[in-house]
Structure formats: C-alpha cells, structure tokens
N, C-alpha and C positions, 0 to 999 in steps of 0.2 A: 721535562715535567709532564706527565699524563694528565689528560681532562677526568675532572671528577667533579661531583656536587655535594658538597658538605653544609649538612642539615645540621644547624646548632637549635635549635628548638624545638621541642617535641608541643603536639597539638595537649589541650587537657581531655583528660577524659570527659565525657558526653552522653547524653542520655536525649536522643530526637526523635521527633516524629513528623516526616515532610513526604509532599508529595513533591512529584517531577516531572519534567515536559511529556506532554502528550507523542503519541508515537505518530511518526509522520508516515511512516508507510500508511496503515489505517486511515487518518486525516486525507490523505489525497485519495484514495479508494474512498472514501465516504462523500468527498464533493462529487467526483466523477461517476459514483452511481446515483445521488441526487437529482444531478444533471437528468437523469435518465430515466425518475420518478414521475408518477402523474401526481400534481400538487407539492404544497408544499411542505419541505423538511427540513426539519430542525437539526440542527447540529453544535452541540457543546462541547467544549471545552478540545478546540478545534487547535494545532497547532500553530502560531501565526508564524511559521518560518518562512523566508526568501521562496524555496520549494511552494511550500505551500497556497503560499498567497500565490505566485505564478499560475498553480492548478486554479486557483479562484477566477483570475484574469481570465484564467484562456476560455474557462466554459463563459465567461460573460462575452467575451470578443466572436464565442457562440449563437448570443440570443439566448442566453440562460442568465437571469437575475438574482441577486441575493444581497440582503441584507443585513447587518449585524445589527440586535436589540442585547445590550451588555454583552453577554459571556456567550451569546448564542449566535451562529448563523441561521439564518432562512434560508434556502434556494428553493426557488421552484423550478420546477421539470414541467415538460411537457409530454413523456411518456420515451419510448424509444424513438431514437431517431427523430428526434422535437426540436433540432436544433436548428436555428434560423440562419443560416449560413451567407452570408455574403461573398459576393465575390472579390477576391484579390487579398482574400484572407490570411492573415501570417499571427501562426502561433508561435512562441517563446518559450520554451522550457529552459534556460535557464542552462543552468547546471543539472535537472531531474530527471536520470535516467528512467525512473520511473512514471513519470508523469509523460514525458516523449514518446514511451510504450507503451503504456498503456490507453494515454488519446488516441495512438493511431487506430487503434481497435474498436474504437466508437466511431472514428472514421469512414466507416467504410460501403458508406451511402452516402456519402457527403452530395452534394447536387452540383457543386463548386469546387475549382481546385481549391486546394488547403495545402498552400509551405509552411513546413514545420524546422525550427531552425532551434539552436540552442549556442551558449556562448563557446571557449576557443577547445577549452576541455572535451565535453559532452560532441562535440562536431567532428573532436578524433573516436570517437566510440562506434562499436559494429554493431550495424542497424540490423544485419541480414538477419540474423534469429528471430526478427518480427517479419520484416520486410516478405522474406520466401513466403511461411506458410499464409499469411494476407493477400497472396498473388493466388495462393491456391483458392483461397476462398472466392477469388474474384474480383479483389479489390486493384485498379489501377495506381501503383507505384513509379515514380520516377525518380529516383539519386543514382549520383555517381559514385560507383566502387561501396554502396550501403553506406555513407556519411549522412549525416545534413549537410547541407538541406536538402528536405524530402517533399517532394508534391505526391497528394492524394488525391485524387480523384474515387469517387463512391459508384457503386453501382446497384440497380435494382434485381441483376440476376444473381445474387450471392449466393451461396450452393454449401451446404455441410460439409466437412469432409473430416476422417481419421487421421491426427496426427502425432508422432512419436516423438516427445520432449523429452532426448534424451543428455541436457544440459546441467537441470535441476537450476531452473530458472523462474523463480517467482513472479519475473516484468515479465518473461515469452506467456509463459501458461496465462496470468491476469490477461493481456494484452488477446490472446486468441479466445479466452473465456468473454468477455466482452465484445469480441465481434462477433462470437457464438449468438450474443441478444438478441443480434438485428438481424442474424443469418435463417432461414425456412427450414426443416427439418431438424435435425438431432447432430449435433458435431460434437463428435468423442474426439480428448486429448488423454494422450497415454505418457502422463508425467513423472520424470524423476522426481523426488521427494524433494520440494522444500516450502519455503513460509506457504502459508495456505488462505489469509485475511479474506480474500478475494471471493473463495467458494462460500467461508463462515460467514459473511458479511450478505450473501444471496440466500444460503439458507437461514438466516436471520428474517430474511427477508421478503420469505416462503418463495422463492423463484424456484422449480422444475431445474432441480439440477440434480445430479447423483454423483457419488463417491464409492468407490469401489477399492480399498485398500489393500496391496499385501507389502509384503516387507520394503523391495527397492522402487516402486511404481502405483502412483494413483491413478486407476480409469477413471475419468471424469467427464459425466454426459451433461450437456445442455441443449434443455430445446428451445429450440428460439421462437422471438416473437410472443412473447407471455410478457403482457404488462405489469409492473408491481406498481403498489402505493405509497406514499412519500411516507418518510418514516421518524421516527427521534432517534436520536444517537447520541452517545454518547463517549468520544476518545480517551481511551485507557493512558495511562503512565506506557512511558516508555523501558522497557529492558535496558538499552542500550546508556539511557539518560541516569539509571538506577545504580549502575556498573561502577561509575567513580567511586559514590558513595558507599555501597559495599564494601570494596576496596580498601578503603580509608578508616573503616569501621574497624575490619578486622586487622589493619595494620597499627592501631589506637591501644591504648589500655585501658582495661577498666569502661569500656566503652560500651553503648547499646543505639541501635535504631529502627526503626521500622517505617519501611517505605511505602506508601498509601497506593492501592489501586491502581497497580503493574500487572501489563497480560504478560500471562505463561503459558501462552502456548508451548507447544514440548518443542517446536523449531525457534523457539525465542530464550530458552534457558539451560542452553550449553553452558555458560557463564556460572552460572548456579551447580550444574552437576560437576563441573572440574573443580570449582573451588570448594566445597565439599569432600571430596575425594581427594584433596591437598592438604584436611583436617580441620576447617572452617566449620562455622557453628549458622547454618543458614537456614531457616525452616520459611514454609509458605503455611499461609494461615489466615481464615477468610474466606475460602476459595469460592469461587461462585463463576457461573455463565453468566455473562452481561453481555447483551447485544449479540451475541453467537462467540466471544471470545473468551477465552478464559481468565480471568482477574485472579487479581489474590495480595494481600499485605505481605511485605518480606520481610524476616525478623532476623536482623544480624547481631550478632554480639561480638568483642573481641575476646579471645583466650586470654592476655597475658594479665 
C-alpha cells in the first residue's frame, strides 16, 4: 500500500484581512545598526523570534542597552564602535547564520578577544566567505578549518580594500558592509545580486554609501567612519510568513485575502511572480517606501 494523505474536508470559503510576522532578516539588521547609532532608537514591531532575541543579547553582552515600552524596543548606541567590550567575552548566535555574520563585521576593533560560537548546526557552517575578506581588512581571526568557534580580535589599523562577492551572499556583503563603518577610507564591494536590506536600511539612514547597478553585479561603495543618528523603525511583514497564506487562498473557493504591510522588494517576491505565471490572481496594492523598503497590501483571490 503507498503513503498518501486524504483530505476529507474542504476549508469554507473566506473573506480576510490579517497581518503577519515581521521579517527577521530586517529585525536583526535594524538592532545591529541601532547598536551603532548615536542615541536612542526606537524599534517597532520588532520580531521576537529565538534568532532575534539572540541578536538583542548579544549587543547587550556588548554594553549596548535596550528596553521594551509595549510594542517598541529602545536601544541605545553609542555611535560606531561604542561598544563596551569586556574581556572573556562569548557571544551565541544560536542557530543565526545571519546574526554570526554579520556581528563579525562590527567586530572588528573589538579591543578584547570576542568567541563567537553558535549551537551543533550553525558550528557545521563555512565561516571562510566572511572570515578571508575580514583578514583583508585587518581584522585578527582565529578558527579551525573556518568553524565556530571563532575568536576576534579588532584592530586600530583597518585598511579599505576592493572586494569580489562572487557568491550572491546577502550575510558576506551585510557582514563586509558593516565593517566598511568602522574601516578609514572608501571599501568597494563588487556584489553578485541578492537581498539588499542592509544598503536600504543605511540609505534610510542617510549613511555615504553608493550603489552602482548593472544586470549580474552591484558596486557598492562605503565610506567609513561617518556617524549616523538613532533612528524609528518600523519592521515590515514578512514575504516568506505571507507564502502559506497565499497559498491556501488560491487553493480555497470562492475565497479572498489581503495581507497587510509586506516588503516587496524584487529579491523578496519570486513567490509572487511564479505564481502568477501559473495563473493565480495576485495583485500588490498600497505600494509605498517605508523606512527605505518597499511595502505594499497583497490581494489574493481564489479562481474556483
């Protein structure tokens, strides 16, 4: 007898209107540039996932402070490189491949070694796509075979330099884009194309950065050492969190929904263009820049 799943119930058709979790890449990019603001910023409707909260920890285990008043976090920053470091320091990411690469890159003056370790998963993962170009910059690494756990050591000589991400790696580029902050001169990174939060999120935030687009490749310049000021924010809907429920929408009868205050960026709604092009009824509607990202309401209907 073969495995199979036999559905005896059909859902009723439905007419909603709901919002959905906040998108956690954004969320950890929006504490870890907080961290890095002068004063303080506010941050709503902030993800509280496992990931997330971790990123919250680890800039406190920094000497970066924050509070939650209801739906908001505070942090305050001390500007770049404000972080109060002690010695014998161990940060936790967890499971957050993102939050692991991206710390390292605000790392890298640390004044203190800094072990960075994460649990049994994330400790099999390859560090080198951050670890190498970090060494170019100057920064003192030490892991075995590019694993966790990793010790950082920071230094005051960091040096710009050109580099060729040719991965199409959102964690390398964020991760070299932020140690761009604290680095003297102008460090160009010559990135394969993918999510871009990281740059949108500085130019929100009027930081000296440039974007230089063509088809397979973004130049993207930052000069470093340019303070910004703490900011509000506000975390969009998640794409990914959006997905079920479209899903289910167009697999329903007689059905409608529209999803509140989801970014679309064009690297975030692959999702959206194939299922459209498979005869789905999806429209975007609303659209607006918020906070440098692009929002917008999704309106699904089902055909049958």
């Amino acid at each position: 007898m073969s495995d199979y799943i036999l559905i005896s119930n059909q859902i009723k058709s439905f007419n909603k209107k709901i919002n959905v979790s906040s998108d956690k890449s954004i969320s950890i990019r929006s504490i870890l540039l907080a961290s890095q603001a002068v004063g303080i910023s506010k941050i709503s409707n902030l993800l509280e996932s496992e990931d997330v909260l971790n990123t919250l920890k680890a800039i406190k285990k920094l000497g970066i402070n924050y509070t939650k008043i209801g739906k908001t976090y505070n942090i305050e920053g001390f500007g770049l490189n404000g972080f109060n470091v002690k010695k014998n320091t161990t940060i936790d990411a967890g499971n957050s491949g993102t939050l692991a690469r991206l710390i390292l890159g605000l790392l890298v003056k640390s004044k203190f070694v800094i072990q960075l370790i994460g649990d049994k998963s994330l400790s099999k993962r390859d560090f080198s796509r951050v670890v190498n170009p970090l060494r170019l910059l100057g920064a003192n690494i030490k892991s075995k075979k590019n694993l966790l756990p990793i010790q950082i050591y920071g230094t005051n000589f960091l040096r710009p330099i050109t580099y060729q991400e040719r991965i199409g790696s959102a964690q390398v580029k964020s991760c070299l884009i932020l140690a761009a902050l604290n680095t003297p001169g102008k460090t160009i990174i010559n990135s394969k194309k993918s999510r871009d939060h990281t740059e949108r999120m500085l130019k929100y935030l009027k930081y000296p950065i440039k974007i230089q687009r063509n088809k397979l490749y973004d130049k993207i310049s930052v000069q470093g050492l340019s303070q910004f000021k703490s900011f509000k924010y506000k975390v969009p809907g998640d794409i990914s969190s959006a997905a079920f429920f479209i899903v289910l929408t167009i697999l329903s009868t007689k059905s409608k929904m529209i999803v509140k205050n989801v970014n679309i960026n064009r690297s975030r709604i692959g999702i959206i263009r194939i299922l459209n092009k498979m005869g789905a009824a999806i429209k975007l509607k609303n659209k607006k820049i918020y906070n440098g990202e692009k929002i917008a309401d999704i309106y699904v209907r089902s055909k049958k």
